[in-house]
Every structure is written in structure tokens, then in C-alpha cells.
C-alpha positions as CSV (number, residue, x, y, z in Angstrom):
1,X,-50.3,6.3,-29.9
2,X,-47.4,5.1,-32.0
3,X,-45.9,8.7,-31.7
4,X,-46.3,9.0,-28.0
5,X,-44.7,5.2,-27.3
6,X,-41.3,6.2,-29.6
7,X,-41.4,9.2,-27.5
8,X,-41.2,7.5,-24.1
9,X,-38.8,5.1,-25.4
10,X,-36.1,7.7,-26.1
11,X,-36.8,9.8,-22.6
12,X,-36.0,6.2,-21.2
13,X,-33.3,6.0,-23.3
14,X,-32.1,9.4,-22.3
15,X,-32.9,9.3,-19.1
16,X,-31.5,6.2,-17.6
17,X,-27.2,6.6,-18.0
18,X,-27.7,10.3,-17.0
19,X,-29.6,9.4,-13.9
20,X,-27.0,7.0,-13.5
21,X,-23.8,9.2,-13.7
22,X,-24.6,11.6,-11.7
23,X,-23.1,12.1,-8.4
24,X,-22.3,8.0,-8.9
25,X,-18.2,6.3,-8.4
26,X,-18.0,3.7,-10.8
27,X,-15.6,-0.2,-10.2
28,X,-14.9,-2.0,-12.8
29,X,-16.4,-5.6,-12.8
30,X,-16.2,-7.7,-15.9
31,X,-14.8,-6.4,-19.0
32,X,-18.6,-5.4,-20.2
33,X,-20.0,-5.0,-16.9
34,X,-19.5,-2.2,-14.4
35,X,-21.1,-1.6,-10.9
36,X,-22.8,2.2,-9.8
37,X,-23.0,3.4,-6.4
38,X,-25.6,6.3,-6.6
39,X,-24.6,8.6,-3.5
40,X,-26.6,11.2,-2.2
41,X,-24.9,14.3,-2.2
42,X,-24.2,15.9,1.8
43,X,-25.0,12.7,3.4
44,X,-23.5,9.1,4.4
45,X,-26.4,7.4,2.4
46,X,-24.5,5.2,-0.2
47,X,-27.7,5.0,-2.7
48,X,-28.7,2.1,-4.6
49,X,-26.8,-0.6,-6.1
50,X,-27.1,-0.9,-9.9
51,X,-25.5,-3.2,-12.3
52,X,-25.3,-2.4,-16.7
53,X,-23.0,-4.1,-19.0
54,X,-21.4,-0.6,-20.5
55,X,-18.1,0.2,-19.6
56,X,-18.9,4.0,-19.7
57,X,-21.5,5.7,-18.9
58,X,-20.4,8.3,-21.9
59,X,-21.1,5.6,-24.1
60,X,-23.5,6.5,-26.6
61,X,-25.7,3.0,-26.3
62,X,-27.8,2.9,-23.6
63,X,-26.6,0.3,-20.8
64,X,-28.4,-2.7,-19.6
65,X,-29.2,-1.6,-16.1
66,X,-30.6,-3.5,-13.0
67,X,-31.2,-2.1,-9.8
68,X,-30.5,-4.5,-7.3
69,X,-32.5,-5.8,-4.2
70,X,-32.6,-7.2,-0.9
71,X,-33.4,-10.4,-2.1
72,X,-31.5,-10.6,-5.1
73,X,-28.5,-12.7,-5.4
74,X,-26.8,-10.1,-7.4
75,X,-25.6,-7.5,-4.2
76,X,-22.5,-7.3,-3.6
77,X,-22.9,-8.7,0.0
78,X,-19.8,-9.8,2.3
79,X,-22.2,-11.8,4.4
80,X,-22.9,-14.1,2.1
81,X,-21.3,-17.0,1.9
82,X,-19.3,-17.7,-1.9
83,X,-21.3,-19.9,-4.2
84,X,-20.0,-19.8,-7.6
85,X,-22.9,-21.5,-8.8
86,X,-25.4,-19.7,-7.4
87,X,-23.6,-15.7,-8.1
88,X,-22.4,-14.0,-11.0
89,X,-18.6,-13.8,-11.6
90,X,-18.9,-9.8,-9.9
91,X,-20.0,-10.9,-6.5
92,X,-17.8,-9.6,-3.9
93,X,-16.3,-13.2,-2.8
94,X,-15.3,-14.3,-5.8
95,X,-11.6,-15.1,-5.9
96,X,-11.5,-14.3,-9.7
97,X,-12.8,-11.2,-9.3
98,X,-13.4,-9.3,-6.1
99,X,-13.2,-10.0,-2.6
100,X,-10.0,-11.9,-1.9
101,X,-8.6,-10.8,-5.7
102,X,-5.4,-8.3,-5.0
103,X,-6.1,-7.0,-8.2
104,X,-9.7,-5.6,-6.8
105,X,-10.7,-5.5,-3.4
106,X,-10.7,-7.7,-0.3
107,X,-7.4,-8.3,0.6
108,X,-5.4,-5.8,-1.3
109,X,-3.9,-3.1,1.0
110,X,-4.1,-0.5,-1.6
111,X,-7.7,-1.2,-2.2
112,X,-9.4,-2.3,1.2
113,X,-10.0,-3.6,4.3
114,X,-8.2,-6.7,5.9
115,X,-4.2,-5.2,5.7
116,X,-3.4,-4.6,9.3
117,X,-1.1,-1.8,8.4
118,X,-3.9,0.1,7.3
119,X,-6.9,-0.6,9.7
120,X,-8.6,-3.6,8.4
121,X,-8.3,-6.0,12.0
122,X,-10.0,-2.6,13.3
123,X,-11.7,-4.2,16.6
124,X,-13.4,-0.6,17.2
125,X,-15.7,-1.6,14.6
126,X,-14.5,0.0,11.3
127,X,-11.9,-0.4,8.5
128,X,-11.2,3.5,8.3
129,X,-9.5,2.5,5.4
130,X,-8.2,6.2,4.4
131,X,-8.0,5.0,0.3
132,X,-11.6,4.0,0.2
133,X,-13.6,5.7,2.6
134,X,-12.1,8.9,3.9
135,X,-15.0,10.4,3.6
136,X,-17.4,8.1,5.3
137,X,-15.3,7.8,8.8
138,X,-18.3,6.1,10.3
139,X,-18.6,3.0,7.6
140,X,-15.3,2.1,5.9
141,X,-14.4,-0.9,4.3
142,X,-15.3,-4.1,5.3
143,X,-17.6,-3.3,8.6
144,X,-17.1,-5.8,11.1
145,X,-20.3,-3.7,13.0
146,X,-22.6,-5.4,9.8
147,X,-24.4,-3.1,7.4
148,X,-26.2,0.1,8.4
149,X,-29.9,0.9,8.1
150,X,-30.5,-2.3,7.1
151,X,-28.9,-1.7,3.7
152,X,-26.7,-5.2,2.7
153,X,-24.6,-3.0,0.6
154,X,-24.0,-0.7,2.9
155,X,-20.5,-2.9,4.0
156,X,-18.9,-1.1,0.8
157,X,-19.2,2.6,0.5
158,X,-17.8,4.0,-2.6
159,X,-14.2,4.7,-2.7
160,X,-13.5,8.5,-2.3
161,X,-9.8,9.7,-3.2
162,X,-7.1,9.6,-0.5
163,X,-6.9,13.2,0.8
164,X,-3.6,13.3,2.2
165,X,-0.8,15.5,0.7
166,X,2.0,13.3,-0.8
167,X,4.6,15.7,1.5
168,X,2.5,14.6,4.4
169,X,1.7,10.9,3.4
170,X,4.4,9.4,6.1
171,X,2.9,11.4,9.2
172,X,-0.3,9.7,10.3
173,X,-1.2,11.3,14.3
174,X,-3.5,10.1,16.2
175,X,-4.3,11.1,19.8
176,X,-5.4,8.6,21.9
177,X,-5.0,10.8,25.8
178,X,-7.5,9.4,28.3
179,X,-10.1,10.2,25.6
180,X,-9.0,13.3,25.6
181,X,-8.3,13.5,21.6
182,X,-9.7,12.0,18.5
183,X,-9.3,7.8,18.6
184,X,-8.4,8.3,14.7
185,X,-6.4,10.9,12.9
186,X,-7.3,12.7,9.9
187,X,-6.2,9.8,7.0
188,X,-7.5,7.3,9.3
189,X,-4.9,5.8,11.2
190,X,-5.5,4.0,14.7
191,X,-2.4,3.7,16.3
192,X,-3.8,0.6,18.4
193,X,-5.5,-1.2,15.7
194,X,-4.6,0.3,12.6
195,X,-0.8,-1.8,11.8
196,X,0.1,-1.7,15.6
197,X,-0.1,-5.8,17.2
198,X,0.9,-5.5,20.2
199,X,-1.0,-3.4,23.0
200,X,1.2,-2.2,25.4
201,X,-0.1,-0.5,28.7
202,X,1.4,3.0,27.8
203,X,-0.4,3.1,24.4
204,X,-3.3,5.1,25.8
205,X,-1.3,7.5,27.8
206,X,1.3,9.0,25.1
207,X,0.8,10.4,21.7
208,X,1.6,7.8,19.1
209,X,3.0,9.1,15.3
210,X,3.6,7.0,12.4
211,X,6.7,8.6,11.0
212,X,7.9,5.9,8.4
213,X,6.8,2.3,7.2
214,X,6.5,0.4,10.0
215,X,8.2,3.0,13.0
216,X,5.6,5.4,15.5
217,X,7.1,7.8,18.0
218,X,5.5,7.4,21.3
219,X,5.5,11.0,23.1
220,X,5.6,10.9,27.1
221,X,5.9,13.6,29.5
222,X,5.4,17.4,28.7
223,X,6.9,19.1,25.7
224,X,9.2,22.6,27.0
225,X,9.6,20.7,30.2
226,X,11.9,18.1,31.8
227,X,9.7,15.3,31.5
228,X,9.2,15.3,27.8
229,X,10.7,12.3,26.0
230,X,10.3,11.1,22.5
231,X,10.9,6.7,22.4
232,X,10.5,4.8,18.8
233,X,8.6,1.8,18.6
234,X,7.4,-0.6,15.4
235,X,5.0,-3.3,15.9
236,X,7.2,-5.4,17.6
237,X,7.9,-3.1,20.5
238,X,10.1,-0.3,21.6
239,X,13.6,0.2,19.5
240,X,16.5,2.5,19.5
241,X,16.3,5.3,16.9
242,X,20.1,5.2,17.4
243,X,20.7,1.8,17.3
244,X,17.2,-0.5,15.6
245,X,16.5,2.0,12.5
246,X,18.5,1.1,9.4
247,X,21.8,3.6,8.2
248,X,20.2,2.5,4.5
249,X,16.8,3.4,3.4
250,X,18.0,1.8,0.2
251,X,22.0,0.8,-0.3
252,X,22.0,0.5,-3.8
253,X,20.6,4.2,-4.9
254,X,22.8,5.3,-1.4
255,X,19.4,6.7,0.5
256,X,19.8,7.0,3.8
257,X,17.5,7.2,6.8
258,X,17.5,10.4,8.8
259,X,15.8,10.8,12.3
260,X,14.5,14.7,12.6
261,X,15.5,15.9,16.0
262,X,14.6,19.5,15.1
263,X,12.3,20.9,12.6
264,X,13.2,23.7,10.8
265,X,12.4,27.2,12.4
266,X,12.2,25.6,16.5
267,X,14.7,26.5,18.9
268,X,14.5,23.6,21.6
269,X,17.7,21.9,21.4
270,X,16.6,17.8,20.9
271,X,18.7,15.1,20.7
272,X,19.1,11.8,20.5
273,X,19.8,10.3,24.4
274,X,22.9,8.7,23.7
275,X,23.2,7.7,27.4
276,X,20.2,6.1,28.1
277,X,18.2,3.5,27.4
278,X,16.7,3.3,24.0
279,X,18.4,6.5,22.7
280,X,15.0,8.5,23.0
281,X,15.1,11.9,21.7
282,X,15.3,14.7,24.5
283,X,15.6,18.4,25.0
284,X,19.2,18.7,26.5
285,X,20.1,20.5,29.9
286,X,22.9,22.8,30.9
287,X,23.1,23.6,34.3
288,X,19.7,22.6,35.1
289,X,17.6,24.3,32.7
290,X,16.4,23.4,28.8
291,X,18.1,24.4,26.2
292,X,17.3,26.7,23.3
293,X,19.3,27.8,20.4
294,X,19.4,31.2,20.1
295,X,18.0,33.3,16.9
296,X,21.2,35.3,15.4
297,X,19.9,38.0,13.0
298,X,19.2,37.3,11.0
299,X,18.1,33.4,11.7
300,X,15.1,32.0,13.9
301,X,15.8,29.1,15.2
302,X,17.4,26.5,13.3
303,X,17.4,27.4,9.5
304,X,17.3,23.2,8.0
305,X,15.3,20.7,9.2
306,X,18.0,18.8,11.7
307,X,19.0,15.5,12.6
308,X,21.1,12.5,12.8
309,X,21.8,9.7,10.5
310,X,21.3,5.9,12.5
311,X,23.9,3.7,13.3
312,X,26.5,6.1,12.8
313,X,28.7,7.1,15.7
314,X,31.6,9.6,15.9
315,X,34.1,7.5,17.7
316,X,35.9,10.1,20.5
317,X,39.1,8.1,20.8
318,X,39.1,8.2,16.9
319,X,41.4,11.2,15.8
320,X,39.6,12.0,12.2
321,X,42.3,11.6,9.7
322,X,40.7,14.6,7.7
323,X,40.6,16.8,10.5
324,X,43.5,16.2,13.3
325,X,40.9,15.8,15.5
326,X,38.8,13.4,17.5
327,X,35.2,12.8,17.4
328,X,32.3,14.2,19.5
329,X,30.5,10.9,20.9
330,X,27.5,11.7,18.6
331,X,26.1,10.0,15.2
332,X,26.5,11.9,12.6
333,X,24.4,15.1,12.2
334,X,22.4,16.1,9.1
335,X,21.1,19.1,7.8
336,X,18.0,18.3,5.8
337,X,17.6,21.6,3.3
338,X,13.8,20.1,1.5
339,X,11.1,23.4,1.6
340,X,9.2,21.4,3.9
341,X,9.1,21.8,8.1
342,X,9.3,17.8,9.5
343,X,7.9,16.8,12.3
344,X,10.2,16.6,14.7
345,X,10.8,12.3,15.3
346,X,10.3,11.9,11.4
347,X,12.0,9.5,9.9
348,X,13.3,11.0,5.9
349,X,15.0,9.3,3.0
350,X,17.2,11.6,2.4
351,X,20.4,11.8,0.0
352,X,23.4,13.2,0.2
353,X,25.0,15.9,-1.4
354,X,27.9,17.0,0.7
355,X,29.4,17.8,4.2
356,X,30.7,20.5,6.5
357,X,33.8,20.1,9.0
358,X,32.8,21.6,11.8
359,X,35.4,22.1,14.9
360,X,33.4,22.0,17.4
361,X,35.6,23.2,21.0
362,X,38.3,20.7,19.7
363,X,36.0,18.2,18.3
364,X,34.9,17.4,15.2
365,X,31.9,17.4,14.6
366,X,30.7,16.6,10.8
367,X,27.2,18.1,9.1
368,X,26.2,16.0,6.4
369,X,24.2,18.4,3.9
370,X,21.2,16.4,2.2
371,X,17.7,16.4,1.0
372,X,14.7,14.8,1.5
373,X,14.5,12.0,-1.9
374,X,10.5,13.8,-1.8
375,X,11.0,17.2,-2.4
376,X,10.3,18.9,-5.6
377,X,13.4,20.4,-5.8
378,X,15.4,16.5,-5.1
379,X,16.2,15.8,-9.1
380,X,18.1,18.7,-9.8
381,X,20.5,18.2,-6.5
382,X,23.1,15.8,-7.0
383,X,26.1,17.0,-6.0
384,X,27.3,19.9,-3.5
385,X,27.9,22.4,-6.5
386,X,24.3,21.9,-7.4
387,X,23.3,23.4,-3.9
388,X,24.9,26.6,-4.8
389,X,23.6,26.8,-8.6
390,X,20.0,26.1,-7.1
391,X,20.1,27.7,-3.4
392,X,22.6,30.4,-4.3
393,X,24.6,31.6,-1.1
394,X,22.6,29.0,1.5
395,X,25.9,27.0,1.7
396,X,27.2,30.3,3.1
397,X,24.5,31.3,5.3
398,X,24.8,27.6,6.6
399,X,28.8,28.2,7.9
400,X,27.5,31.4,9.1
401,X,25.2,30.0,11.4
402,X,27.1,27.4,12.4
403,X,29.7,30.1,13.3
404,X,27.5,32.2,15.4
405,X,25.2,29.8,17.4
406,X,27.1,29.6,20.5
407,X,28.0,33.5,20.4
408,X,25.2,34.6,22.4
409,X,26.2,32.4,25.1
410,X,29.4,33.5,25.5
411,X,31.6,31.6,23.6
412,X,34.3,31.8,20.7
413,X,33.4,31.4,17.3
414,X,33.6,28.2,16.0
415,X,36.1,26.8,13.4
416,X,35.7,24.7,10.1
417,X,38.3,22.8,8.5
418,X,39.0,23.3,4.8
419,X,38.3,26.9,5.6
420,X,34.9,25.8,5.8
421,X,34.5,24.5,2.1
422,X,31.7,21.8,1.7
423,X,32.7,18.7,0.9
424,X,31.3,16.7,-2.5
425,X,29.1,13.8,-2.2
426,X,31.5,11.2,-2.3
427,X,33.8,12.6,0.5
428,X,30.4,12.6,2.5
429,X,29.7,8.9,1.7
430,X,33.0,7.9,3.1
431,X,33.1,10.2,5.7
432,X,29.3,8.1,6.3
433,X,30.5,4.5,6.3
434,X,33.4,5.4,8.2
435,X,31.3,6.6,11.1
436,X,29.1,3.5,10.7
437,X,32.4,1.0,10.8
438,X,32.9,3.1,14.5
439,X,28.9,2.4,15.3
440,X,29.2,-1.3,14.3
441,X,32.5,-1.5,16.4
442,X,30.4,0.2,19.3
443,X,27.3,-1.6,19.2
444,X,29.2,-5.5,18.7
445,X,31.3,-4.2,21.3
446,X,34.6,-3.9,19.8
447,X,34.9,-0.1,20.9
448,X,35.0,1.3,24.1
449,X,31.9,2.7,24.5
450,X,32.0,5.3,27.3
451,X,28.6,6.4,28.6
452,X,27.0,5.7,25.4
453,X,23.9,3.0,25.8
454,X,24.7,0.2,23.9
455,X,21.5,-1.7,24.2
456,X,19.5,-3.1,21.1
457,X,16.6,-4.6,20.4
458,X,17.1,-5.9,16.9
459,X,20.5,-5.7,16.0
460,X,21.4,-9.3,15.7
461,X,25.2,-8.7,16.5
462,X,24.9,-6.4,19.7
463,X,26.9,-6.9,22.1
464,X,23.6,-6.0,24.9
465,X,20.5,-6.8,23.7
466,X,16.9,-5.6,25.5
467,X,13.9,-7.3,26.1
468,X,10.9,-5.9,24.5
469,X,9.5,-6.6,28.3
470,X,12.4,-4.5,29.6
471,X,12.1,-1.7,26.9
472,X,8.5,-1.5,27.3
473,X,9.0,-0.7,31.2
474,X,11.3,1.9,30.2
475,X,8.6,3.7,28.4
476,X,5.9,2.6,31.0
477,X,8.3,4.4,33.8
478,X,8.2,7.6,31.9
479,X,5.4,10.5,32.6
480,X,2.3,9.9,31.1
481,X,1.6,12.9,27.8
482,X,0.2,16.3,28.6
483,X,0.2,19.7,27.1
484,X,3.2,21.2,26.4
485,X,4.5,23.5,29.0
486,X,4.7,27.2,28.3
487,X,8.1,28.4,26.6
488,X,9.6,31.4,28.2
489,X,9.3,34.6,25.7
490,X,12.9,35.5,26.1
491,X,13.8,32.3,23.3
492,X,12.1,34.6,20.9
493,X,14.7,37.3,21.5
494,X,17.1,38.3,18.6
495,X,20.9,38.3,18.8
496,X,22.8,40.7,17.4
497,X,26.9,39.2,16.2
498,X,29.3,40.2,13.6
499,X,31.4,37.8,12.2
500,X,35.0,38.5,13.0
């Protein structure tokens, strides 16, 4: 009898942290207490709750373990009211520990549910709170719909890992088209709950794209077609990606903010609106019909990811001093030369490495060469000579294709000055600031500012400010999204040029 009692002592003792660790996601509670959801594998069922006093379940002691009931005062239950006196220091409203502890759970925007910037005011009825519970879309967070199948722990599913690739962590889509497409994108986001306060009438009738911290595209109108238009917004309301988005990502390191008007590889010629309202980005027209860039063999497309740099403005009644000529009305462009294909509207961190002259028909027309502050290849680029040493003869293909663009249609070559020799990284930072001097000048209005659209919405010194009543009719005026049109098969031919 004695024999058979030892024996199921140690098949308990055995048995119990193996049952326990497997298939289980384990928080840290006290120093010498720990909690264990128990999931089911293939299904949404969180388990049971259980609660030892082992901080590993590799320990070799077997842990003090309680499974936890309805009635017991030790579940981890947001519907409970706090009552230190009556709950153990784990319970999830405990300031010193959980719920409203930043260092846990509650109200930590890394952790959980109540950060508006990453779903927790979720009116729909769910945190979809993509570091906790991207696996359970139905049951995130802190569930405003109560717990499911009657299980009171069932507001907390165990955290599961954030699945979104770090390249891709800044491009959250959700379509939201007359029901059309998914409320939620893959990570989560909600662009009408999820970090967005305001609910403007066009919010359900455009595609919405978080691009950076606090800045969504809003899409109208048909891509490949007249109608298409790309405005910015944050969670104030429409902006100006020329004007309302920052030259600096961060001053002091010298990052600067770069608004992708064409991913790499595309041919549709976007650009920022200078003359209209809110600077949106749009496909631009020459004699009444879109235009593509043509692919010169052996390029497709355009070979860097390309854009502008914000509140930076080549002044045309400026005569460059570098140069001898004047500029092209334009902020300054970028060539973003990362591995990785933006989305076009993306918002980068980018630094700088160097710049191109380019004389564009009598106008110059400056290419600031830099990458994206993300990409793998970022540390080892410093400088312009670094581009060469790392991406031997890209510099030159670069000049080449700037050379050649125009070609097909019928035009000269174009020209570079300094024999088109790039530029280090500190000529490009003055060539930078000078152009944003010319866009302060613009925007305070101190220049003369042509057709250019002067409006802002946040810039406290412009000289015309909008309403965020008046830029929100803008976008409402626009067409309501749709599917892209279909793109003629002739902007897939290949150009044949020599270099003369």
C-alpha cells in the first residue's frame, strides 16, 4: 500500500508542470508566482486559468498549482471591481501589478488594450490589439463585448507574438469600401477606431493607410485613371504632405522625412499636387492623358523608390548659385536606394548620403540620394563614396537613367552639372536647408509663390491657413475609391537608346 501511495505521489509530481507547459504562454505575476493560460491547440478556446508559485515551469520542484474557478476570487477578471483587501496582489486591477501598471498590462500601449493608437476605444467591440492577440481576431484585449462562453477569463486571451515584418511595421491597410473589404487589416488596425478620433464622412468611402506615427493616406477616386488622388490626414484631420509633415524626422541625427510618390519598379508618374489644395499626390497629365515613365533597357520603371523631401521647395526665381540656374517649382526630389519596394504615400526616415545636379530643360532640378534609416544595408552607408564601395556602379546607372528617361518621348538628353558627379553628404545637407529657407519663405509668405498652394493646416507661421472643415470638404468633393482602372499594355514596352 505504502509502495503504491509513493508511486502516485511522483506521477503527480511528474505529471502536474508537464501538463502545465504544454501548449501554455506564461505572464509573470509576483516574483514567485506566475499565471498559465492552457490553450487548446487549433481553436479560440483560451483553457483554464491556473496559478503556482514557480517561476519556471523547467524548474525541477514541482509548483504549487490552483486551477481557478468561477467563483473564486483569484481570476483575473476585468469586471470586477478592485478590492485590495479582498484579491491577491496578481488580480488584473491592481495598480501595483496589472491592469493600470504600464509595466504589465492595462494601459500600456505596448502591452494592451486602452491606447487609442492601437485599438483599445475599439467601439466595434474588440481591442484587436495586434501585440497580444493577433491570433485571436475575434477576442482581443480588453473586450468591451464581455467574456465569451461564459468564461470570466475569457477578456484576456494569451498574448501571441506580433506577426508583422519589421520592414513592414509602418504600413497598417485596412479597407473599409461600402463593406466591400475587410473592417481590419492584417496586424489589426481599424482605421476608424483604431488611433483615428475624428470620423469624417469620407472615411468609409476611400482606402485609409497608416504610413508613419500618427499620418494615414486616404485614397479617392480610381487608380490609372483621372480621378485617383492620394490626400494625408492624422487624427486631427486632413494635412498637406507638402506643407503639415515635418522636413526632420529627427534634427539632431539629420533624418529626414521622405514622402514615396513612386515605388520602385512602377511607371505612373505621381507627384505631389503643388497647385492645389492640400498638395495630394497625383498621376500627372500631358496633353490630356496620364503619364508613364518609360522603361529604357535595360530599366523598368523607375529603378529607386522615389519621392520628395517636405517643406522644401525649389524657389524658380532663385538662380542656384551651384548651378547658374534657377529652380523647378518642386520640393526637393529623393531617390530612396533601401532593397525594399514602399508603398507608394509612405512616409520613410531616410538619411542622406549625397546628391545629383540634374539640368532639367534649363532648370535645376536636384536628386538627393538616401536610404531608408531601416534597411539592413543603412550602417555601412554614410557617405556618397560608401554607395559605390557597397552598390558598385548604381551611382552610374542612376545618371544613366536620368539621362535617358525623356528619350523615348522625343526629347534631348538631359544634362548634369559637375559632369554629373554626386555630391557628398554635406553638400546635400546645405543644398537641403537651403531649399527649406525657400519653403519657409513660401509658406510665411515672403516669396512669391506662383501657382503653388500655399495653404496649411498646422504650420503655425503660414501665411493661409485651412480649416479642417474646409480641408475635409476637399477630400469629401473627391470621387469616392474603386478599383483601379486597367493600364494600357503599351507602358510595359521597352525602349531601346544609346547614350551619346
Amino acid at each position: 500500500m505504502r509502495l503504491i501511495s509513493t508511486g502516485i505521489l511522483i506521477l503527480a509530481v511528474l505529471f502536474v508542470p508537464r501538463a502545465c507547459s504544454h501548449d501554455t504562454d506564461w505572464e509573470d505575476l509576483e516574483d514567485d508566482t506566475h499565471l498559465i493560460w492552457s490553450v487548446n491547440p487549433g481553436t479560440y478556446d483560451t483553457g483554464a486559468l491556473y496559478i503556482t508559485d514557480k517561476p519556471s515551469i523547467s524548474h525541477p520542484r514541482q509548483p504549487r498549482i490552483h486551477r481557478a474557478s468561477s467563483n473564486s476570487p483569484q481570476l483575473i477578471n476585468p469586471a470586477r471591481p478592485h478590492d485590495s483587501a479582498m484579491y491577491p496582489p496578481w488580480f488584473a486591477y491592481n495598480p501595483s501589478r496589472s491592469g493600470y501598471d504600464p509595466s504589465r498590462s492595462g494601459y500600456d500601449p505596448s502591452r494592451s488594450g486602452y491606447d487609442p493608437s492601437r485599438s483599445g476605444y475599439d467601439s466595434s467591440g474588440s481591442g484587436y490589439n495586434p501585440s497580444r492577440s493577433v491570433n485571436y481576431p475575434s477576442r482581443s484585449g480588453y473586450n468591451p463585448a464581455g467574456p465569451v462562453n461564459n468564461n470570466p477569463w475569457s477578456f484576456l486571451p494569451p498574448r501571441s507574438p506580433n506577426s508583422i515584418a519589421p520592414a513592414e511595421a509602418n504600413i497598417r491597410e485596412s479597407l473599409s469600401v461600402n463593406s466591400k473589404f475587410p473592417q481590419r487589416g492584417s496586424d489589426g488596425y481599424h482605421p476608424h477606431f483604431g488611433g483615428l478620433l475624428r470620423n469624417d464622412p469620407w472615411n468609409s468611402t476611400s482606402r485609409i493607410t497608416r504610413v508613419a506615427n500618427g499620418i494615414y493616406t486616404v485614397e479617392r477616386g480610381r487608380l490609372h485613371d483621372h480621378s485617383y488622388v492620394m490626400f494625408y490626414k492624422n487624427e486631427n484631420g486632413p494635412i498637406s504632405p507638402m506643407h503639415d509633415i515635418p522636413l526632420f524626422a529627427n534634427e539632431g541625427n539629420k533624418i529626414f522625412n521622405m514622402v514615396v510618390e513612386v515605388p520602385r519598379w512602377t511607371n505612373a508618374k505621381m507627384e505631389i499636387a503643388t497647385k492645389e489644395m492640400l498638395n495630394p499626390i497625383k498621376q500627372d497629365v500631358k496633353k490630356g492623358k496620364l503619364r508613364y515613365v518609360a522603361n529604357v533597357f535595360p530599366h523598368h520603371g523607375y529603378m529607386w523608390n522615389y519621392g520628395a523631401l517636405p517643406q522644401t521647395w525649389e524657389n524658380p526665381n532663385h538662380v542656384d548659385e551651384s548651378t547658374g540656374e534657377k529652380g523647378d517649382n518642386d520640393p526637393i526630389d529623393v531617390c530612396e536606394i533601401g532593397y525594399r519596394v514602399a508603398k507608394r504615400g509612405e512616409v520613410l526616415q531616410v538619411k542622406v548620403l549625397g546628391i545629383l545636379g540634374l539640368l532639367d530643360e534649363g532648370e535645376t532640378d536636384w536628386k538627393v540620394i538616401a536610404i531608408d534609416v531601416n534597411d539592413p544595408l543603412a550602417p555601412q552607408l554614410s557617405d556618397i563614396g560608401d554607395v559605390e564601395q557597397h552598390m558598385p556602379g548604381f551611382l552610374k546607372a542612376t545618371v544613366e537613367w536620368f539621362k535617358l528617361y525623356k528619350v523615348p518621348d522625343g526629347k534631348p538628353e538631359n544634362q548634369f552639372a559637375f559632369n554629373g558627379e554626386a555630391k557628398d553628404r554635406e553638400f546635400a545637407h546645405q543644398i537641403i536647408l537651403g531649399t527649406h529657407v525657400q519653403w519657409r519663405d513660401l509658406v510665411s509668405g515672403k516669396a512669391e509663390k506662383g501657382e503653388v498652394d500655399i495653404n496649411a493646416v498646422s504650420v503655425p507661421y503660414a501665411a493661409s491657413v485651412l480649416s479642417a472643415e474646409a480641408a475635409s470638404k476637399i477630400i469629401t468633393d473627391s470621387a469616392d475609391f474603386a478599383e483601379p482602372a486597367a493600364i494600357e499594355p503599351k507602358v510595359d514596352q521597352w525602349h531601346y537608346v544609346n547614350l551619346k
